[in-house]
PQR file with spaces between the fields and no chain letter, atoms N, CA, C, O and H, PARSE charges and radii, in Angstrom:
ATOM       1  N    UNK     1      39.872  140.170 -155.683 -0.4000 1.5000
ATOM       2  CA   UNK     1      40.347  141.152 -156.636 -0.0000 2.0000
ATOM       3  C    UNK     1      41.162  142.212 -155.913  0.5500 1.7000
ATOM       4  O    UNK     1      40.930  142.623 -154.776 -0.5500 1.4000
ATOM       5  N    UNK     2      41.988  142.541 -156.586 -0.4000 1.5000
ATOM       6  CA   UNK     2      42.906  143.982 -156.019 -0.0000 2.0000
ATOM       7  C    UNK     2      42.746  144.561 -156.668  0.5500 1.7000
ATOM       8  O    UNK     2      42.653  144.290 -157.865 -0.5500 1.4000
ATOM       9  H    UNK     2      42.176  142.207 -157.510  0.4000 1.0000
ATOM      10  N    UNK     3      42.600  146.055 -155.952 -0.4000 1.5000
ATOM      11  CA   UNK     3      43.046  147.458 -157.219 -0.0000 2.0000
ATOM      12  C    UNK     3      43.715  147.938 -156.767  0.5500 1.7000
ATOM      13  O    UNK     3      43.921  148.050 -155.558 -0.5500 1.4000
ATOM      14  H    UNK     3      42.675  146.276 -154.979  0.4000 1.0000
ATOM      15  N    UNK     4      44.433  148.507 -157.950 -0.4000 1.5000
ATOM      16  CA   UNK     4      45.509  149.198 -157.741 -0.0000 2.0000
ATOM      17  C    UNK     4      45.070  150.665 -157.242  0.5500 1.7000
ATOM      18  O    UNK     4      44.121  151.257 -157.756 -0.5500 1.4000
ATOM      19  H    UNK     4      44.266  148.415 -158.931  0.4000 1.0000
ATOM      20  N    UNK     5      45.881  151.225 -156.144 -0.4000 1.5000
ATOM      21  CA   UNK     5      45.188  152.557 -156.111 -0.0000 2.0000
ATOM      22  C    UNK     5      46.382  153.709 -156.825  0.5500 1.7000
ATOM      23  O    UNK     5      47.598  153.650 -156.638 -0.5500 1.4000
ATOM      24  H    UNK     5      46.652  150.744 -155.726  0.4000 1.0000
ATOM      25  N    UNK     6      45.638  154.753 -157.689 -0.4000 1.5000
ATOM      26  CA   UNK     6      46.222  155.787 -158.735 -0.0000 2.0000
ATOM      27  C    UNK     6      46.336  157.415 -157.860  0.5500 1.7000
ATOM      28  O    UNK     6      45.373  158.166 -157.706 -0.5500 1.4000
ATOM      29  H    UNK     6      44.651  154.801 -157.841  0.4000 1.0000
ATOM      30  N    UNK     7      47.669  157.670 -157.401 -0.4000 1.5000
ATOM      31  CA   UNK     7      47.070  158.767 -156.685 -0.0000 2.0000
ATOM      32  C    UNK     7      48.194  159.708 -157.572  0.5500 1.7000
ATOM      33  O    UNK     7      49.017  158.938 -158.066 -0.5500 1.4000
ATOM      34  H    UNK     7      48.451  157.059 -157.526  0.4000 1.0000
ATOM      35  N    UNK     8      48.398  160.703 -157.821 -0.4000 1.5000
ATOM      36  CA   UNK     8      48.731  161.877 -158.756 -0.0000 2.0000
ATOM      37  C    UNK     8      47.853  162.918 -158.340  0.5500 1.7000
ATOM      38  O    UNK     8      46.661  162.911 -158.034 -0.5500 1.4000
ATOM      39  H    UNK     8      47.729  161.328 -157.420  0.4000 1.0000
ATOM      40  N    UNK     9      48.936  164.046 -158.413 -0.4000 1.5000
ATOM      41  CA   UNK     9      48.378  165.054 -158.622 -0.0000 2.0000
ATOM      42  C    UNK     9      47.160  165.960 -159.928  0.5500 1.7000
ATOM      43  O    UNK     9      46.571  165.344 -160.816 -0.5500 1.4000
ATOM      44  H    UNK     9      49.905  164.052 -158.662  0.4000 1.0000
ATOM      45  N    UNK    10      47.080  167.046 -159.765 -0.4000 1.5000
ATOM      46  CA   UNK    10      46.348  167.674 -160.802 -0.0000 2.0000
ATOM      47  C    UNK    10      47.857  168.484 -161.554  0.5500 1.7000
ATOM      48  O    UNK    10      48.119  168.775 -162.721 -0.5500 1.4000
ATOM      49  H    UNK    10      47.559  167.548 -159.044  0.4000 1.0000
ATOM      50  N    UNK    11      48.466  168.619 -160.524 -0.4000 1.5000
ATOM      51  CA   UNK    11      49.827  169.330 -161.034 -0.0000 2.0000
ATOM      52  C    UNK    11      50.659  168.409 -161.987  0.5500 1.7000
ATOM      53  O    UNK    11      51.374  168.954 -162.828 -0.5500 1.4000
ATOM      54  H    UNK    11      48.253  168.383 -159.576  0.4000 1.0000
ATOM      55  N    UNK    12      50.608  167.086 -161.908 -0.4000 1.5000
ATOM      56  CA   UNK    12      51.452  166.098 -162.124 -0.0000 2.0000
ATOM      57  C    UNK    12      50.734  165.606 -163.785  0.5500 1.7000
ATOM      58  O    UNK    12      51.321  165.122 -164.753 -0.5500 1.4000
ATOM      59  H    UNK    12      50.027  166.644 -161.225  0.4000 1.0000
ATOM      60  N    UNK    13      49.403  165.927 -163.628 -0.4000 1.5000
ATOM      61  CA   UNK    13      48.534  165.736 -164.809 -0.0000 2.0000
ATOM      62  C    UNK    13      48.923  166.220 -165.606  0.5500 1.7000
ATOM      63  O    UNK    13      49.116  165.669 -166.690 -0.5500 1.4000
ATOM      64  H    UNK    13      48.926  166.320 -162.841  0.4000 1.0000
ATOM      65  N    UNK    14      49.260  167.811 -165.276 -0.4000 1.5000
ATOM      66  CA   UNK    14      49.136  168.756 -166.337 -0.0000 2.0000
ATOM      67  C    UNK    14      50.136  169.139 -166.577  0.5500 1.7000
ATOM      68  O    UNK    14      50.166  170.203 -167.195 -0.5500 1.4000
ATOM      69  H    UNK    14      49.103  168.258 -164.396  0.4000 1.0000
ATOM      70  N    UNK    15      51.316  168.542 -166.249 -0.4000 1.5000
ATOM      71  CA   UNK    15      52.522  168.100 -166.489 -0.0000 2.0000
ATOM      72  C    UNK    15      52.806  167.306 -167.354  0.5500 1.7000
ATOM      73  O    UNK    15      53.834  167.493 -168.004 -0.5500 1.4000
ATOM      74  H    UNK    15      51.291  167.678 -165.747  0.4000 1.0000
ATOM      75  N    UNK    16      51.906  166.098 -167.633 -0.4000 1.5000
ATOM      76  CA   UNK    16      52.178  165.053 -168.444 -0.0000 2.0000
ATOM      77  C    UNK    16      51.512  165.278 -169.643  0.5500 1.7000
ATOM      78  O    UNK    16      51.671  164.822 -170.775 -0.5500 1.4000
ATOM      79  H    UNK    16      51.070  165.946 -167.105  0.4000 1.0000
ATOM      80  N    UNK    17      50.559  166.255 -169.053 -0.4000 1.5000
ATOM      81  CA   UNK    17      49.507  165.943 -170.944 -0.0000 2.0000
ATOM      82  C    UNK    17      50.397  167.423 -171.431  0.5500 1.7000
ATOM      83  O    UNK    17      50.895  167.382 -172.556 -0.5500 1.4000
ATOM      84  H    UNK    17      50.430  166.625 -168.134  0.4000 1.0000
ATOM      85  N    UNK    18      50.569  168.536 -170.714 -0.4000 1.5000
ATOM      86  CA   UNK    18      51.537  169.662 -171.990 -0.0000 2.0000
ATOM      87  C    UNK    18      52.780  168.828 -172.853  0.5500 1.7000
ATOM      88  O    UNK    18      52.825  168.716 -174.078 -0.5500 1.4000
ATOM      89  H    UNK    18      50.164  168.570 -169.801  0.4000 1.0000
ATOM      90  N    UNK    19      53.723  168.305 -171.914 -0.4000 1.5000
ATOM      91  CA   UNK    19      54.773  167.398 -172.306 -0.0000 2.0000
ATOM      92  C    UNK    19      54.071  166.656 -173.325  0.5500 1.7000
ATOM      93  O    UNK    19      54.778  166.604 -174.331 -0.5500 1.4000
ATOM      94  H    UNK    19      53.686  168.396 -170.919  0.4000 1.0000
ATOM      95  N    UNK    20      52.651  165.886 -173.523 -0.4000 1.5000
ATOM      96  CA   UNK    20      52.070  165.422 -174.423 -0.0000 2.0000
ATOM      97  C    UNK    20      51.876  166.383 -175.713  0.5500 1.7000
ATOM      98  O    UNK    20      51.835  166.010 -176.885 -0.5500 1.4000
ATOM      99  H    UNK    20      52.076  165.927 -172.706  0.4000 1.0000
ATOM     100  N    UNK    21      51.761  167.798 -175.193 -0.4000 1.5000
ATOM     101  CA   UNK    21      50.965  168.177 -176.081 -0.0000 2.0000
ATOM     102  C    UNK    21      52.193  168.623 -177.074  0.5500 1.7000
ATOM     103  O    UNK    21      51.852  168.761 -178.249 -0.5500 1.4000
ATOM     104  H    UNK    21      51.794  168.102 -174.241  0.4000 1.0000
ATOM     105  N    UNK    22      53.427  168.840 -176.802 -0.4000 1.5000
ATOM     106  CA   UNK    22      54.413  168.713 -177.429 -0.0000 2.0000
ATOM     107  C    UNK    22      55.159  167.762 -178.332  0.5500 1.7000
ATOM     108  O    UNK    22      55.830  168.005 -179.336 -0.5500 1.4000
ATOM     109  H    UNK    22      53.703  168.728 -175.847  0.4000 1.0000
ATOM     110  N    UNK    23      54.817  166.359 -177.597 -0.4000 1.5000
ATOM     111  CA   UNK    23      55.482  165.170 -178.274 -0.0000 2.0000
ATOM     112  C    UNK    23      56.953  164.843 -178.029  0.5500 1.7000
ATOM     113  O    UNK    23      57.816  164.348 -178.754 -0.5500 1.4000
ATOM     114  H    UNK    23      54.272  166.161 -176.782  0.4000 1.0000
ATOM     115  N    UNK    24      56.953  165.355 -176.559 -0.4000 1.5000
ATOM     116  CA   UNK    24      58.684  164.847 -176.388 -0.0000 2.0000
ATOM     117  C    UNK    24      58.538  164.630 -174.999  0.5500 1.7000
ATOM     118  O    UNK    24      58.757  165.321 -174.004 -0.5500 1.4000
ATOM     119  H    UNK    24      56.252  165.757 -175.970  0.4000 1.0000
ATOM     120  N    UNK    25      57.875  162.864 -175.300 -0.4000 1.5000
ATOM     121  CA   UNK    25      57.914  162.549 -173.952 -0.0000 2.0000
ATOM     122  C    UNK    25      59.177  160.957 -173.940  0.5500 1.7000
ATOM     123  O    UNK    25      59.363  160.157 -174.857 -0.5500 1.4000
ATOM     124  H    UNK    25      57.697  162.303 -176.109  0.4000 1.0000
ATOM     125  N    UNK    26      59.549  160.974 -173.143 -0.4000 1.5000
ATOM     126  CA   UNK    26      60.776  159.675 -172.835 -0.0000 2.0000
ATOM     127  C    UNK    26      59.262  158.501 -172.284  0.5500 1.7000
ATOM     128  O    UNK    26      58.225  158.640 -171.635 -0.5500 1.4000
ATOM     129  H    UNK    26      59.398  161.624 -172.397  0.4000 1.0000
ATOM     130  N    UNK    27      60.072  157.229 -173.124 -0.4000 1.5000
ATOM     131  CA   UNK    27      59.168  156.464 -172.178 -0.0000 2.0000
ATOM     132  C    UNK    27      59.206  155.990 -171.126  0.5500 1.7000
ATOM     133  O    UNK    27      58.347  155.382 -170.488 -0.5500 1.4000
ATOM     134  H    UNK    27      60.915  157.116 -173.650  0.4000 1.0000
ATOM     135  N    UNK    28      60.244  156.260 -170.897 -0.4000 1.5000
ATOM     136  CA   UNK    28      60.172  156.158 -168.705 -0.0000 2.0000
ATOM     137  C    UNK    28      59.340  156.868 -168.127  0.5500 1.7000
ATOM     138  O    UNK    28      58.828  156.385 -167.117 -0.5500 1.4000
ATOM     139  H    UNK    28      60.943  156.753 -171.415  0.4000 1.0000
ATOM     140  N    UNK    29      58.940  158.189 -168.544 -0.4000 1.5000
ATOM     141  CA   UNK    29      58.163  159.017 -168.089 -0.0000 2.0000
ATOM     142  C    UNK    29      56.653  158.514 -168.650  0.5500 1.7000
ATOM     143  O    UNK    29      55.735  158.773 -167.872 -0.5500 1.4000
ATOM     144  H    UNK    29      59.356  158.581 -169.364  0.4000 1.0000
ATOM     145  N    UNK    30      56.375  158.007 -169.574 -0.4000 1.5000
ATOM     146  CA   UNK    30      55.314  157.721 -170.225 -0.0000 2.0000
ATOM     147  C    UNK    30      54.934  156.593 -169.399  0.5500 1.7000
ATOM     148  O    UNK    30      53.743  156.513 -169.098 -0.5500 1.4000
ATOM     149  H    UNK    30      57.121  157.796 -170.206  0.4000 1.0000
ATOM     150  N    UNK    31      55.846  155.586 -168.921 -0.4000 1.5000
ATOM     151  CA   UNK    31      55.375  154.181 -168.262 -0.0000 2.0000
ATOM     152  C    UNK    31      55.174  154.697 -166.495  0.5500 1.7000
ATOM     153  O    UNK    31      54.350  154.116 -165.789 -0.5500 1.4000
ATOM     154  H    UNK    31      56.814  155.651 -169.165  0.4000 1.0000
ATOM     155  N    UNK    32      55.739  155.442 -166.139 -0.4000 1.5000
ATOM     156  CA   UNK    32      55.828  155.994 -164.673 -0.0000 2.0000
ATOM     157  C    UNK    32      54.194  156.511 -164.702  0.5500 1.7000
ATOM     158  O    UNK    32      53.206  156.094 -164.099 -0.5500 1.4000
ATOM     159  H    UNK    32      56.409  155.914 -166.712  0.4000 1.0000
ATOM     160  N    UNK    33      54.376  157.569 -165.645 -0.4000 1.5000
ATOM     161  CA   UNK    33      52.832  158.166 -165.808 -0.0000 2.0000
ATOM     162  C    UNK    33      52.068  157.487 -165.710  0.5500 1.7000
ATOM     163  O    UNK    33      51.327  157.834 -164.790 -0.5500 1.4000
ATOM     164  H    UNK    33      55.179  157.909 -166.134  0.4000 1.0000
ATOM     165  N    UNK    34      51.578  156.077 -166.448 -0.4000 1.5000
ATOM     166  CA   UNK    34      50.871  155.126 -166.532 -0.0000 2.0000
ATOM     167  C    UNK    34      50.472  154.765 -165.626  0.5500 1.7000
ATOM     168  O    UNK    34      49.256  154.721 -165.438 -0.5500 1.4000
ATOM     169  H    UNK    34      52.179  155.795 -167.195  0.4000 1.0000
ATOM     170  N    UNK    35      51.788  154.185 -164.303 -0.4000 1.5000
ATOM     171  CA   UNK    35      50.937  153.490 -163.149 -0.0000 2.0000
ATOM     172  C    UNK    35      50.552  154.639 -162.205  0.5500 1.7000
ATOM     173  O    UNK    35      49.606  154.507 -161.429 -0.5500 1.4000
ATOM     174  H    UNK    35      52.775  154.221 -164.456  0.4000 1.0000
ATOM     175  N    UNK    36      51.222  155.673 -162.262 -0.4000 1.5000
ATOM     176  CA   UNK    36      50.678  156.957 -160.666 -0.0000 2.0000
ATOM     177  C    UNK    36      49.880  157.551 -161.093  0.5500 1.7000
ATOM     178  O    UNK    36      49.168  157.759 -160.111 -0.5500 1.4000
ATOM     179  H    UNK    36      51.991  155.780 -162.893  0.4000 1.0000
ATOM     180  N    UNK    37      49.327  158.131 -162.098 -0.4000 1.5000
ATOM     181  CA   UNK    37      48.030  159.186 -162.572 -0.0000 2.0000
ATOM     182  C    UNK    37      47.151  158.755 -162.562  0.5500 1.7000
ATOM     183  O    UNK    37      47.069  157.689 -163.173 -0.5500 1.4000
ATOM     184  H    UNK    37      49.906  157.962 -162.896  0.4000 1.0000
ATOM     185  N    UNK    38      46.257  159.143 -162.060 -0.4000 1.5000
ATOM     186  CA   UNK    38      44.923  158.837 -162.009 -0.0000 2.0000
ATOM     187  C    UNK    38      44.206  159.195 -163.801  0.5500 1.7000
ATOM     188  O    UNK    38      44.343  160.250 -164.420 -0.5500 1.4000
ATOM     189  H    UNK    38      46.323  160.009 -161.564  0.4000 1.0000
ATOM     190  N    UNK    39      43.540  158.074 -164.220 -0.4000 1.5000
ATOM     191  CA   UNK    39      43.035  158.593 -165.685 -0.0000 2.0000
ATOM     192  C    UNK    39      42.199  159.658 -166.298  0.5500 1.7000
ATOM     193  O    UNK    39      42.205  160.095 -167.449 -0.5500 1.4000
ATOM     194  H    UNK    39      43.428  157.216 -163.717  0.4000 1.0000
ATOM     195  N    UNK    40      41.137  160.127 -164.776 -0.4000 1.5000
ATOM     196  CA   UNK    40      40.152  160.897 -164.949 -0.0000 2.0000
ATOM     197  C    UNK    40      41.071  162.150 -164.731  0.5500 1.7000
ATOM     198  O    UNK    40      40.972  163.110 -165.495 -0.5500 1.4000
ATOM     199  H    UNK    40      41.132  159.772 -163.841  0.4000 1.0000
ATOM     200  N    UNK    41      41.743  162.145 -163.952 -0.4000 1.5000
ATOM     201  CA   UNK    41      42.508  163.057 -163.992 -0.0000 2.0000
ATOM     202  C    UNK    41      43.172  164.094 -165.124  0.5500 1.7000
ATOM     203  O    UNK    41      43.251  165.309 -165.302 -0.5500 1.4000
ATOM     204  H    UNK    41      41.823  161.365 -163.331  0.4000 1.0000
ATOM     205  N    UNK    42      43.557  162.980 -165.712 -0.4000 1.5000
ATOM     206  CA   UNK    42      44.395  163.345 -167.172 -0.0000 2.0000
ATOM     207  C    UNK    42      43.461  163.221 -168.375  0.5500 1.7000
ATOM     208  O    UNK    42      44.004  163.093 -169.472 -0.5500 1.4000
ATOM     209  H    UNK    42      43.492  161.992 -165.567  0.4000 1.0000
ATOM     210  N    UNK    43      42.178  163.241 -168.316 -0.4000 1.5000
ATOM     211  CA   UNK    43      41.427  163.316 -168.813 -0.0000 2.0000
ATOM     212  C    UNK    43      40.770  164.429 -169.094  0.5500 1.7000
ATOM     213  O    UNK    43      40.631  164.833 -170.248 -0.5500 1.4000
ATOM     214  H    UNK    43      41.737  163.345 -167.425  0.4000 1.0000
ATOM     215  N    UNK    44      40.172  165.198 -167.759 -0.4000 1.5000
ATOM     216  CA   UNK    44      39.801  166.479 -167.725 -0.0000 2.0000
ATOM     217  C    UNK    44      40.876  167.835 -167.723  0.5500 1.7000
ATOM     218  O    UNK    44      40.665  169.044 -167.824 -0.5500 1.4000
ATOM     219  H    UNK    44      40.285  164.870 -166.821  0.4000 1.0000
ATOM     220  N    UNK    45      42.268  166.933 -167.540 -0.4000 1.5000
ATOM     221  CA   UNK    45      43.365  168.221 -167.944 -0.0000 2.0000
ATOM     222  C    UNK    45      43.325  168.624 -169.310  0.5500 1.7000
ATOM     223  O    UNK    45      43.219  169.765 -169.759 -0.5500 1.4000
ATOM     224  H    UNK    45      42.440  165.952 -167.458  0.4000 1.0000
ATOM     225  N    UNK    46      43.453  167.234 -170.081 -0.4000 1.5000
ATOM     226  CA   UNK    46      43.869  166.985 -171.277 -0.0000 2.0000
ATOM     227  C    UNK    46      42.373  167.961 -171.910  0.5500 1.7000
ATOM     228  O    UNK    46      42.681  168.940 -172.589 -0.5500 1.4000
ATOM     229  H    UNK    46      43.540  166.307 -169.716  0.4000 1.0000
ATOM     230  N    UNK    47      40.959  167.728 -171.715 -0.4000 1.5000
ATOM     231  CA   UNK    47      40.209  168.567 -171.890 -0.0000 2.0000
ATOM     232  C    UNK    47      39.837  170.282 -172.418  0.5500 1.7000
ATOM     233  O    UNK    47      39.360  170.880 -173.383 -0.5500 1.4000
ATOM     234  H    UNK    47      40.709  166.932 -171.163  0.4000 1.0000
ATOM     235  N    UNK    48      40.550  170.609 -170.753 -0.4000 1.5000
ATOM     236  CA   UNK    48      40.609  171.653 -170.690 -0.0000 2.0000
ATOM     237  C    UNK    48      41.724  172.320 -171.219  0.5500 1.7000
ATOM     238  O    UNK    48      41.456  173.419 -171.705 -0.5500 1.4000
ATOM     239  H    UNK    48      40.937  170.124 -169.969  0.4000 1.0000
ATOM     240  N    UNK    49      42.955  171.954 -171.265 -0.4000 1.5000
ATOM     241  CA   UNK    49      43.982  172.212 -172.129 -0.0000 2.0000
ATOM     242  C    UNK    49      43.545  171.957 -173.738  0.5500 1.7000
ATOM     243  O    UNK    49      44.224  172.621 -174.522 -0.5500 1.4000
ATOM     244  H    UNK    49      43.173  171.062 -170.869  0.4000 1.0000
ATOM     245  N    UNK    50      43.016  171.516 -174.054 -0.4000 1.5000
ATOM     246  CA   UNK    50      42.633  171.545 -175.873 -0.0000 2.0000
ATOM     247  C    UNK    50      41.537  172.750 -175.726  0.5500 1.7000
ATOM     248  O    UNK    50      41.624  173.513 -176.689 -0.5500 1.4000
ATOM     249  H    UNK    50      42.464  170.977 -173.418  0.4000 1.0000
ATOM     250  N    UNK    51      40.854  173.009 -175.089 -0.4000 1.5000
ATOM     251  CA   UNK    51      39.720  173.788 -174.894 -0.0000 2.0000
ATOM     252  C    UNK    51      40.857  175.339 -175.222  0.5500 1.7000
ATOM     253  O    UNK    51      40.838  176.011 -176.253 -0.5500 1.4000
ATOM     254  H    UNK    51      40.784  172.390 -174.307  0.4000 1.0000
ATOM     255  N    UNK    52      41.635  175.539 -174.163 -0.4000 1.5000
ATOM     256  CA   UNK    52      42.206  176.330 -173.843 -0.0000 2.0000
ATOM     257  C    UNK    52      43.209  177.030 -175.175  0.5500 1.7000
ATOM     258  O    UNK    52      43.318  178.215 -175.492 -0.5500 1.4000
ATOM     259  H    UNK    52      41.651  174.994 -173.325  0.4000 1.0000
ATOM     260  N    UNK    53      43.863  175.806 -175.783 -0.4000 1.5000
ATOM     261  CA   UNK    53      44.461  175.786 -176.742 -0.0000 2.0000
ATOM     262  C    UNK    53      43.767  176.264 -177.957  0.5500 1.7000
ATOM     263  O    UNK    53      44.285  177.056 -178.744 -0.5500 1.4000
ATOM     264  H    UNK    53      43.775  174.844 -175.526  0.4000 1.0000
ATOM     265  N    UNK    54      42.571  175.758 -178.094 -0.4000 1.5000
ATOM     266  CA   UNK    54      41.262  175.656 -179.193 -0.0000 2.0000
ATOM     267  C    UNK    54      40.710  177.936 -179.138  0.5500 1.7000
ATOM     268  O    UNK    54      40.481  178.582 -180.161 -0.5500 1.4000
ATOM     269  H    UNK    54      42.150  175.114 -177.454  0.4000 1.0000
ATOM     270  N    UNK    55      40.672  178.453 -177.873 -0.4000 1.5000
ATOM     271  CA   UNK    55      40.615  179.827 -177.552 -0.0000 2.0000
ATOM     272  C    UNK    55      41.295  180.126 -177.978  0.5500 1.7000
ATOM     273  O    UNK    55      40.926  180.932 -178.833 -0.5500 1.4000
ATOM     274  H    UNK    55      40.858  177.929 -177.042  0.4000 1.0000
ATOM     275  N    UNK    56      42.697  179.938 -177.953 -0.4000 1.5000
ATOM     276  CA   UNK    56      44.234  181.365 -177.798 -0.0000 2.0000
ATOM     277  C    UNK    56      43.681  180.917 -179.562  0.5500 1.7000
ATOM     278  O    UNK    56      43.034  181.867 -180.002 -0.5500 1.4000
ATOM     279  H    UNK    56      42.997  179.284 -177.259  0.4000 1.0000
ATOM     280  N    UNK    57      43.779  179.823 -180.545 -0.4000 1.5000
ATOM     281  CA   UNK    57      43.788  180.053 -181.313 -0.0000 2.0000
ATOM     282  C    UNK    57      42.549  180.813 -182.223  0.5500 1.7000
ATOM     283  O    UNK    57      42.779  181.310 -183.325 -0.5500 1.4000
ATOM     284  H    UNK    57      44.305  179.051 -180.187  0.4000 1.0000
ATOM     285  N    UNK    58      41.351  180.820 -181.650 -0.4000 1.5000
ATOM     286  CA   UNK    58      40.526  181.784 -181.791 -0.0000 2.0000
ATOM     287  C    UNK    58      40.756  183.523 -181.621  0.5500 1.7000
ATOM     288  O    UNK    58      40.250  184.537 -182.102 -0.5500 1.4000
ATOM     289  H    UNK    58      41.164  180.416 -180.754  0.4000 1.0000
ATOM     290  N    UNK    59      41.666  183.237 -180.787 -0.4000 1.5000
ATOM     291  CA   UNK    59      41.651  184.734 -180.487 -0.0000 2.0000
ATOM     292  C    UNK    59      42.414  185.393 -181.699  0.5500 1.7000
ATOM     293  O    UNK    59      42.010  186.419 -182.247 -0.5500 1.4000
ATOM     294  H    UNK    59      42.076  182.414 -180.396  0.4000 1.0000
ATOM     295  N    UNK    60      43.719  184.613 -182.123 -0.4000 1.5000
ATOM     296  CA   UNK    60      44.597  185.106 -182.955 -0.0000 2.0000
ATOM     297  C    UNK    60      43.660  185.192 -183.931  0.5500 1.7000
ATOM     298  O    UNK    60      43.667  186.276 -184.514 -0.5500 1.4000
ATOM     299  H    UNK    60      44.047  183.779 -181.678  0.4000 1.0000
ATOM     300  N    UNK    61      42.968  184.512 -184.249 -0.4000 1.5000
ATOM     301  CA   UNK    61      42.583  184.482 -185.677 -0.0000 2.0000
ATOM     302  C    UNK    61      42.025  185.911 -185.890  0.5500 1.7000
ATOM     303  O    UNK    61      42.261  186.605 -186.879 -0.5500 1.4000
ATOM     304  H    UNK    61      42.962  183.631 -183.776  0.4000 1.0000
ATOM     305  N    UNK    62      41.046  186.356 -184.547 -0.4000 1.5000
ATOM     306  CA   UNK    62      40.272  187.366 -184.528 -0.0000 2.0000
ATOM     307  C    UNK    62      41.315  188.538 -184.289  0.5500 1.7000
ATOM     308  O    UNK    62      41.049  189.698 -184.605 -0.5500 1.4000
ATOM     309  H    UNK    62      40.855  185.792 -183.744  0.4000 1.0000
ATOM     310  N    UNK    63      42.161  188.275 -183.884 -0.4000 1.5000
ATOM     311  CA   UNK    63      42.889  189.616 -183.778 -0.0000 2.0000
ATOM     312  C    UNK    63      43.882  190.071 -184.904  0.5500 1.7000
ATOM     313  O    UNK    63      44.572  191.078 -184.751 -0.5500 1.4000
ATOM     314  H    UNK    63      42.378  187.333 -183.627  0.4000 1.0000
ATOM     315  N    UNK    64      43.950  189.109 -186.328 -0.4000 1.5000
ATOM     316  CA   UNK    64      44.390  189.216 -186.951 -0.0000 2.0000
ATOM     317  C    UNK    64      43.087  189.277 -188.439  0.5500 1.7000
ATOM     318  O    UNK    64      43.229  190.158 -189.288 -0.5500 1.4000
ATOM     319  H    UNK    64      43.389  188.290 -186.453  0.4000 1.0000
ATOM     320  N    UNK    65      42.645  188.892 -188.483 -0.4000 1.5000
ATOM     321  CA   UNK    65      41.579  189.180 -189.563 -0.0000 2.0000
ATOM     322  C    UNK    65      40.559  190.683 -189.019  0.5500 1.7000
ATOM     323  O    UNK    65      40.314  191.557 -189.852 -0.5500 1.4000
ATOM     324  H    UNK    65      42.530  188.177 -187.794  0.4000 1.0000
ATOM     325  N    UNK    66      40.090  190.796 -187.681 -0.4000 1.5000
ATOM     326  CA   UNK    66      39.718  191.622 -187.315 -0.0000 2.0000
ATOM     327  C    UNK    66      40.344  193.193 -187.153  0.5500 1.7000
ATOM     328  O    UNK    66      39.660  194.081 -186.645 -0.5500 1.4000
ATOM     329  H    UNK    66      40.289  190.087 -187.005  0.4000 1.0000
C-alpha cells in the first residue's frame, strides 16, 4: 500500500476554507487543495471559523437589540 503524504499549511487551510466561506473558489484551486491539505487540517479551520463567524454574529445581534 502507498500513502499519499498531505502536507499544507494551517495558513494554506485557512485560506481555502474563507475562499470557501465565500463561494468563489476556481476549480483548479479546489483540485490543488484536494491533493496538498491535509483534511484534519481543514477541518478544525473550517470549525473554528464557523464558531468565529457564529460570535461576530451574536455580538451584532446583542449590540443591536441591546
Amino acid at each position: 500500500m502507498t500513502e499519499t503524504k498531505r502536507g499544507g499549511s494551517f495558513g494554506q487551510a485557512l485560506k481555502a476554507v474563507l475562499w470557501s466561506f465565500f463561494g468563489v473558489r476556481k476549480r483548479r484551486d479546489l483540485e490543488a487543495d484536494a491533493t496538498q491539505l491535509n483534511p484534519l487540517h481543514v477541518l478544525i479551520v473550517a470549525l473554528l471559523a464557523a464558531a468565529v463567524f457564529i460570535g461576530v454574529l451574536i455580538l451584532i445581534v446583542r449590540a443591536v437589540v441591546g
